[in-house]
N, C-alpha and C positions, 0 to 999 in steps of 0.2 A: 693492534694497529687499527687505528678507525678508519672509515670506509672518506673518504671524499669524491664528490661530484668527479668527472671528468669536465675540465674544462674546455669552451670551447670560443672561438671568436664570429661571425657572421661574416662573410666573405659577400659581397653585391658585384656581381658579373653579366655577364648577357648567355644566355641559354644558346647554344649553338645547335640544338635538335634536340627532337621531341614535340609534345604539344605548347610547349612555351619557348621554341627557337625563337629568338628576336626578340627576347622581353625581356625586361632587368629583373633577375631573382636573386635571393640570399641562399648561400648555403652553407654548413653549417664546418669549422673547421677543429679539428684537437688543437691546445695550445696550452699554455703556462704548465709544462713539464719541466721536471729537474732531475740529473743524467744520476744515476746511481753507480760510481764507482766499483769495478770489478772486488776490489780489496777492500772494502767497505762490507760489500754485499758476501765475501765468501765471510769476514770478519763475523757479520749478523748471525748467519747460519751458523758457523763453527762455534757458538754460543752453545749450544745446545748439544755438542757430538762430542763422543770418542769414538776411535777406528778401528774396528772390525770388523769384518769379512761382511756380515749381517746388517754392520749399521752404515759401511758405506751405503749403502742403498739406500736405508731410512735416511741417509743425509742429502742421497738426491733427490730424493724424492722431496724432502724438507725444504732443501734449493729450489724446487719447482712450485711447489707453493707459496712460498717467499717472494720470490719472484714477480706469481701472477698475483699477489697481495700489492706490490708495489705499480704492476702495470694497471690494475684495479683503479689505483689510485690515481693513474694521469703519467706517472713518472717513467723515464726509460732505464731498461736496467740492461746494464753489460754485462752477457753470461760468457764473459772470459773470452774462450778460442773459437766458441761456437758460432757468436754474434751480439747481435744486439735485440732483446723483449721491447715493445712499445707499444702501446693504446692504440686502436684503428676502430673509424665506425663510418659507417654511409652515412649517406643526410638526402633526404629528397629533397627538392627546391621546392620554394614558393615563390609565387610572383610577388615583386615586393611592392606595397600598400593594399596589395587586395587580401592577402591572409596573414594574419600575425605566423609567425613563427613559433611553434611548441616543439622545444626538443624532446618532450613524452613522447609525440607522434610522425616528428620528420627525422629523428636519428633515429638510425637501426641496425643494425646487426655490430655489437660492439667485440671487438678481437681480440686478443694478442697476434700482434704481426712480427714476427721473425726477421730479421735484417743478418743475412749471414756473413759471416767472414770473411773473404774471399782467400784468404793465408788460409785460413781451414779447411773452407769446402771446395781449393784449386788442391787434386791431388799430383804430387811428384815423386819422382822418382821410381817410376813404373814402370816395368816392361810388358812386351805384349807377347802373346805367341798363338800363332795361327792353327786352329784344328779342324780338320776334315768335320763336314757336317754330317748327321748323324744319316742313314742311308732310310729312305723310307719304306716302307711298312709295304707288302705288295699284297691287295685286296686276294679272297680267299676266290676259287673260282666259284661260278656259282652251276648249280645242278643244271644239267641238259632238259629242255624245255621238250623232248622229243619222245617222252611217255606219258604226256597226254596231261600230267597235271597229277596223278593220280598216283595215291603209294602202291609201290610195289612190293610182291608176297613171293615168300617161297613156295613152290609147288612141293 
């Protein structure tokens, strides 16, 4: 799979703090992504597996590279029950006419951002149950200060 750009759009807003509050800057947004179907994407992976104890693992692990190959690429991918994989990056602003905009130097830290489930990560049907906390630890005493400081000897 070849590698594509992240795309992104130029968003012009007013800076509401910082050293450029009050001033129309660009900043830089993700955009033109396309959703990667759950059954699709186990479809892709299960290309390459059969199951055994050993290779399910090699096949998540192959899921998870798969994955961040698609997220790589711009696109969102649905990992089933877990959530959703998707592209995320900062942008620092520039004031707009006074600095061109370079996404070499004003995008940065580019991610996979997690979008969870909430069917998967709200756990139910749990019960609780109360236990006595564990009784603390009571410091050792410490030697009598009342022989001067100085080891004692048998006669």
């Amino acid at each position: 799979m070849a590698n594509r750009p992240l795309a992104y759009t130029l968003t012009e807003r007013k800076a509401t703090f910082g050293a450029m509050a009050g001033k129309t800057v660009l900043q830089a947004r993700p955009t033109g992504r396309k959703r990667i179907d759950h059954r699709s994407f186990c479809d892709e992976v299960g290309h390459a597996t059969t199951f055994t104890g050993a290779e399910v693992e090699a096949v998540l692990r192959l899921a998870a590279e798969i994955a961040k190959l698609h997220v790589e690429n711009g696109d969102i991918v649905e990992f089933g029950d877990i959530g959703t994989l998707m592209p995320s990056f900062q942008s620092k602003i520039v004031e707009k006419g006074k600095t061109e905009f370079n996404p070499n130097i004003h995008i940065i830290k580019p991610v996979v951002r997690l979008s969870p489930s909430k069917k998967y990560f709200t756990l139910s049907g749990v019960s609780y149950e109360r236990v006595e906390a564990p009784a603390k630890k009571t410091a050792k005493p410490k030697p009598s200060s009342d022989s001067g400081g100085g080891a004692k000897t048998e006669p």
